[in-house]
C-alpha positions as CSV (number, residue, x, y, z in Angstrom):
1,X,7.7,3.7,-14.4
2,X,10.6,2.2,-12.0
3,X,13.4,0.3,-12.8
4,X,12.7,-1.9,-9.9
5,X,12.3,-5.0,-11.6
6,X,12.1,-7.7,-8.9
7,X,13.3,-11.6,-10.5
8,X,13.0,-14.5,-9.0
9,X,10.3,-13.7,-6.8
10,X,6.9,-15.0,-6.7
11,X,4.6,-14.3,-9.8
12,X,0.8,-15.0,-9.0
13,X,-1.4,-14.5,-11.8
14,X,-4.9,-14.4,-13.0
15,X,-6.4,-14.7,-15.9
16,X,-9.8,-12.6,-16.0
17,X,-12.7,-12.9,-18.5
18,X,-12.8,-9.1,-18.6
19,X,-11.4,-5.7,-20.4
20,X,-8.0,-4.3,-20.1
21,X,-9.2,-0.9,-19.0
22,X,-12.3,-2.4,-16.3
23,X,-9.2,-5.0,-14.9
24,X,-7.0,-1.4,-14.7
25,X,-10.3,0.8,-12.7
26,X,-10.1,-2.6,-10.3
27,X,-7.1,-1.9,-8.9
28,X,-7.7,2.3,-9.4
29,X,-10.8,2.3,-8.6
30,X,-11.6,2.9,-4.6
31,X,-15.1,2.1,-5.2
32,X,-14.5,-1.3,-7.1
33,X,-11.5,-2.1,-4.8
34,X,-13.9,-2.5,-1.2
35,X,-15.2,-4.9,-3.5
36,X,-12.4,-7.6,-3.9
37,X,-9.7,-6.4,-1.9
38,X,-9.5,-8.3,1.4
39,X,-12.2,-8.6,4.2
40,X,-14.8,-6.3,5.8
41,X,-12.7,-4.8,8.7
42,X,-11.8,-1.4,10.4
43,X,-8.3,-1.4,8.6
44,X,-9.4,-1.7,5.3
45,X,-9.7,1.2,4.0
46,X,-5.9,2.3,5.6
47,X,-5.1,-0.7,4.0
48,X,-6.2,0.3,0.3
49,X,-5.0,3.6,1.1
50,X,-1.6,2.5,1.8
51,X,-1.4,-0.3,-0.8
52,X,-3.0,1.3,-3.7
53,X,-2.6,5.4,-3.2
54,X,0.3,5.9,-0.9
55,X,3.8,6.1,-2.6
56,X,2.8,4.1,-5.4
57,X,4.3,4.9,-9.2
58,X,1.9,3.8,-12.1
59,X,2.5,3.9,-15.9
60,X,-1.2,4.2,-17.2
61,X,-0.5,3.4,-20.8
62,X,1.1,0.0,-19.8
63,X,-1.8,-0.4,-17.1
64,X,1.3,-1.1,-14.8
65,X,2.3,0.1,-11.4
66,X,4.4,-0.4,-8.3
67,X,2.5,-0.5,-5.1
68,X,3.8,0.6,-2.0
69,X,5.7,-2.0,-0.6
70,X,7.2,-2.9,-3.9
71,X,4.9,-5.5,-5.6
72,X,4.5,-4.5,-9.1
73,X,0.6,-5.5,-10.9
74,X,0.7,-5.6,-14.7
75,X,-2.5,-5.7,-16.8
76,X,-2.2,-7.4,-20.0
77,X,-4.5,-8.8,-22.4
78,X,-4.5,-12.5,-23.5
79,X,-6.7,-13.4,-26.0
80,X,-10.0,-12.1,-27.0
81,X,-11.9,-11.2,-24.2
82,X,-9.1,-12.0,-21.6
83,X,-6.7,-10.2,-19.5
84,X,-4.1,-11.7,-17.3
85,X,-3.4,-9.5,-13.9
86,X,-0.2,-10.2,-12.3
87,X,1.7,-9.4,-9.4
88,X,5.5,-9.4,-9.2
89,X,6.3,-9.6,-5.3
90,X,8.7,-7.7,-4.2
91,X,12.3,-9.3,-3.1
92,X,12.9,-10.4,0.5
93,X,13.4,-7.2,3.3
94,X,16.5,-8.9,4.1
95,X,14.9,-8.0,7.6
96,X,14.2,-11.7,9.4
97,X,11.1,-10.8,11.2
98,X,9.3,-9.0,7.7
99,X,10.9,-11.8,5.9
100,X,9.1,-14.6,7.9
101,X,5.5,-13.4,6.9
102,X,6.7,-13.0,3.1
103,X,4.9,-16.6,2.0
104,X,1.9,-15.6,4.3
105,X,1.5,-12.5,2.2
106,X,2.1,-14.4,-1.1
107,X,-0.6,-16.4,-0.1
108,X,-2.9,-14.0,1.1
109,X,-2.4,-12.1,-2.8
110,X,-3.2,-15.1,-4.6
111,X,-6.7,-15.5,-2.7
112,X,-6.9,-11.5,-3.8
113,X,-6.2,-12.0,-7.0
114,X,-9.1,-14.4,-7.1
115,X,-11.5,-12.5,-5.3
116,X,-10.3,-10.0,-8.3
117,X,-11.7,-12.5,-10.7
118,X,-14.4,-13.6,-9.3
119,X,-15.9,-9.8,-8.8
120,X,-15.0,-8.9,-12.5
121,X,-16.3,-12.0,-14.1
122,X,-19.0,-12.8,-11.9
123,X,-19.9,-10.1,-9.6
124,X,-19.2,-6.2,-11.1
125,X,-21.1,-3.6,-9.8
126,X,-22.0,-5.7,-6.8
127,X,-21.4,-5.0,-3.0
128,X,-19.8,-8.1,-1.2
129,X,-19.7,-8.5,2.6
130,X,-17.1,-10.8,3.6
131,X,-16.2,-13.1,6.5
132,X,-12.8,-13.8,8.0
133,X,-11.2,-16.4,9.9
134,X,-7.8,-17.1,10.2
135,X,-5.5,-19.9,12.4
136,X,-1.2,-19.7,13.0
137,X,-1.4,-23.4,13.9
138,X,-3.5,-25.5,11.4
139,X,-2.5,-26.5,8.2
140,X,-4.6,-25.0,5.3
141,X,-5.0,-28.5,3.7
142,X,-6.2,-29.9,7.1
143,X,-9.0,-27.5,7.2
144,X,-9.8,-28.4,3.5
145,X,-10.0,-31.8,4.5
146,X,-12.1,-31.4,7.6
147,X,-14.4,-29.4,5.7
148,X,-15.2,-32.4,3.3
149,X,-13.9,-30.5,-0.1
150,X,-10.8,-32.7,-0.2
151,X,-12.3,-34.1,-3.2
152,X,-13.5,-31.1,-5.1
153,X,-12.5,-32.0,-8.8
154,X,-11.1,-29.7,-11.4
155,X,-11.9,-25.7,-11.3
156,X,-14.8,-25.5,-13.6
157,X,-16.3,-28.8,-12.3
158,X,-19.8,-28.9,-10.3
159,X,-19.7,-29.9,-5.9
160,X,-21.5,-30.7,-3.4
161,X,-21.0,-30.5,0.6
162,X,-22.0,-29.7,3.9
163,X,-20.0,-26.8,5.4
164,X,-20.9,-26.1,9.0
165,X,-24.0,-27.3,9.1
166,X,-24.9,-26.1,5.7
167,X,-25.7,-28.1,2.6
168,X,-24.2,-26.1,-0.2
169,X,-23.2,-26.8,-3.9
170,X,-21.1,-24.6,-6.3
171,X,-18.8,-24.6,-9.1
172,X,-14.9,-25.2,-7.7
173,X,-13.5,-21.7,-8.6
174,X,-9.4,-22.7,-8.5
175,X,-7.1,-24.6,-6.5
176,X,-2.9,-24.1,-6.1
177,X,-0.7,-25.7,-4.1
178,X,-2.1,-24.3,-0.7
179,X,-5.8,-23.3,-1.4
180,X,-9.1,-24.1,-2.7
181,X,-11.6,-21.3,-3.6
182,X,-15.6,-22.5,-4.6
183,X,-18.6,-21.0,-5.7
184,X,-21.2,-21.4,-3.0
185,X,-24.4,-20.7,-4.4
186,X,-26.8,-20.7,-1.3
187,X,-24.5,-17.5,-0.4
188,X,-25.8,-15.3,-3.3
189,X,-23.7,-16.8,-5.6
190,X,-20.9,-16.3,-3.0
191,X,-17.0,-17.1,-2.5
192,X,-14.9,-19.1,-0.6
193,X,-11.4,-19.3,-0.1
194,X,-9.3,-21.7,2.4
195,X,-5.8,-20.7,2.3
196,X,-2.6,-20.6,3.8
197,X,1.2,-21.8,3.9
198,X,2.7,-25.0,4.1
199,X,4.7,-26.8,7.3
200,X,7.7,-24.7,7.8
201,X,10.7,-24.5,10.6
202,X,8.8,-21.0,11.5
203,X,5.2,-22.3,11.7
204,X,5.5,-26.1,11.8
205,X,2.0,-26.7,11.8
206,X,1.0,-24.7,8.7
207,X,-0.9,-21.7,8.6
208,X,-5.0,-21.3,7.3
209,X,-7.4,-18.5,6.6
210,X,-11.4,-18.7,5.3
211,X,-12.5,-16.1,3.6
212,X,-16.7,-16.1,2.9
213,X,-17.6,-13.4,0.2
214,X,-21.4,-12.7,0.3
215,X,-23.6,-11.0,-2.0
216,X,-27.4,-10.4,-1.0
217,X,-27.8,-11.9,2.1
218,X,-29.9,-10.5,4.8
219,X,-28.8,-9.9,8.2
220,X,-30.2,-12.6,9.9
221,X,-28.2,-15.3,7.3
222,X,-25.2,-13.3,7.2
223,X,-25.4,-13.2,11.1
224,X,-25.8,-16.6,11.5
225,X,-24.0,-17.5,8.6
226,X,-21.0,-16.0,11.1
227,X,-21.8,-18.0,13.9
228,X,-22.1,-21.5,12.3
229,X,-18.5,-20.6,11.1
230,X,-17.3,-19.3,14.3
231,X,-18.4,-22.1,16.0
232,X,-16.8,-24.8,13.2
233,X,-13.7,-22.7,13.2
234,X,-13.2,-22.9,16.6
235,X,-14.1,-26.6,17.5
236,X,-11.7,-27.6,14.2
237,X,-8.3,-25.3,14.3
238,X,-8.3,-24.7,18.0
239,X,-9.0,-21.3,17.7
């Protein structure tokens, strides 16, 4: 394994109702990675190709390994029937303009790290199609707020709200300091994240992304499951 041993960085985290070794073929696996790993899109299978495969140094008894790019996961288990999965990001480039994304990408792992969760405890073995939408200049709390899920309680507890047009109730799945992830059960049970990074002096207005994982839906809901989003996303973030 390398000695890189990044401190003081970022640390996200999941812990994951699951084995040791299916939480290790999750992040191995091709196959099961399509299935949690970002959004449908024509990158991403360079992406997992590049993250996951290309340059990459693994230590498969300690179910750790360093991804390219320098973030290190570690699969450990924690209690019966647990595992925690964690990422160790990488230091700063040192490079200002790679450096300005780093808390954008931070972000963008710990709504991957719950898709993670989500698939292994709730979803394994099952295809997902997912939506994206993403804004440089609305705040993700803003978005959480305009989509009436301010007041989603504790992760674990029960919801209720109209998203887009669409009367939907779920379980709320977690929340950190910049995101909210629920259960949406009208979407087969499906997932969805709002995320992004706070105020800063290089995007003071914040930064959001949705991301709607489907399972089961046929093409006619999951088209116009992408409109009625479109057309919220666009007539709330400006975008």
């Amino acid at each position: 394994m390398s000695d890189i041993q990044p401190t003081g960085t970022p640390r996200p985290e999941v812990r994951v109702a699951t084995t040791v070794d299916a939480a290790w073929r999750a992040l191995r696996d091709k196959d099961v990675i399509r299935q949690w790993h970002g959004w449908q899109s024509g990158e991403l299978e360079a992406e997992i190709d590049s993250i996951y495969f290309t340059d990459v140094t693994e230590d498969i008894e300690t179910h750790t390994f360093l991804a390219n790019g320098g973030d290190r996961f570690e699969v450990r288990g924690d209690g019966e029937g647990f595992v925690r999965v964690t990422l160790v990001r990488a230091p700063l480039s040192g490079d200002p303009e790679w450096d300005a994304y780093y808390d954008d990408v931070t972000e963008g792992w710990i709504s991957f790290l719950h898709q993670l969760r989500f698939a292994l405890e709730r979803k394994p073995g099952e295809r997902r199609r997912t939506l994206f939408f993403g804004d440089r200049g609305t705040y993700s709390g803003t978005v959480i707020e305009r989509l009436g899920l301010a007041a989603a309680s504790e992760p674990g507890s029960r919801y209720t709200a109209t998203l887009a047009g669409e009367s939907i109730e779920g379980e709320v799945w977690f929340r950190s300091e910049h995101q909210l992830g629920v259960t949406v059960d009208s979407w087969g049970e499906g997932l969805l994240i709002i995320a992004g990074t706070g105020p800063s002096t290089t995007e003071p207005a914040g930064t959001s992304m949705a991301l709607l994982s489907t399972y089961q839906l046929d093409e006619d809901a999951y088209t116009l499951l992408g409109e009625r989003w479109s057309r919220w996303w666009g007539d709330n973030t400006g975008k």
